[in-house]
C-alpha positions as CSV (number, residue, x, y, z in Angstrom):
1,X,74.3,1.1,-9.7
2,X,73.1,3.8,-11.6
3,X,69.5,4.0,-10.4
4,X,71.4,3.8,-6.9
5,X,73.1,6.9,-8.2
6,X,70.0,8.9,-9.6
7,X,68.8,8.2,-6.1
8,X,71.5,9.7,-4.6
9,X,71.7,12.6,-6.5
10,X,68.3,13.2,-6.4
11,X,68.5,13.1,-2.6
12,X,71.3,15.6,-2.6
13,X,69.2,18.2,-5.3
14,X,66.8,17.7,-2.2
15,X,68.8,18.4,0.7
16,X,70.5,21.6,-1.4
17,X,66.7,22.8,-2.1
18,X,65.8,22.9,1.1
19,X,68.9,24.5,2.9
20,X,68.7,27.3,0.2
21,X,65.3,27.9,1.4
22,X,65.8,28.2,4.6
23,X,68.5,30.4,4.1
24,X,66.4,32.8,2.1
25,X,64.0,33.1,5.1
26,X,66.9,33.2,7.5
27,X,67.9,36.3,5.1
28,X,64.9,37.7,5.2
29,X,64.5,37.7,9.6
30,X,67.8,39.6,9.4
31,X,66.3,42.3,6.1
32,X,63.2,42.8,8.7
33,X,65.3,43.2,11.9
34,X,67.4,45.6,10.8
35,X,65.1,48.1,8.7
């Protein structure tokens, strides 16, 4: 159970990584489009 749960979490730590990069380029289209 709990190396299930590392895996999980680890997975998740993942996931958030790479939707908060994506948002910082979706950020920074918008920044170039509107200067």
């Amino acid at each position: 159970m709990p190396l299930a749960a590392g895996k999980i979490i680890y997975h998740v730590e993942e996931l958030f990584v790479k939707f908060f990069f994506n948002f910082l380029e979706f950020l920074n289209l918008k920044i170039k489009l509107y200067i």
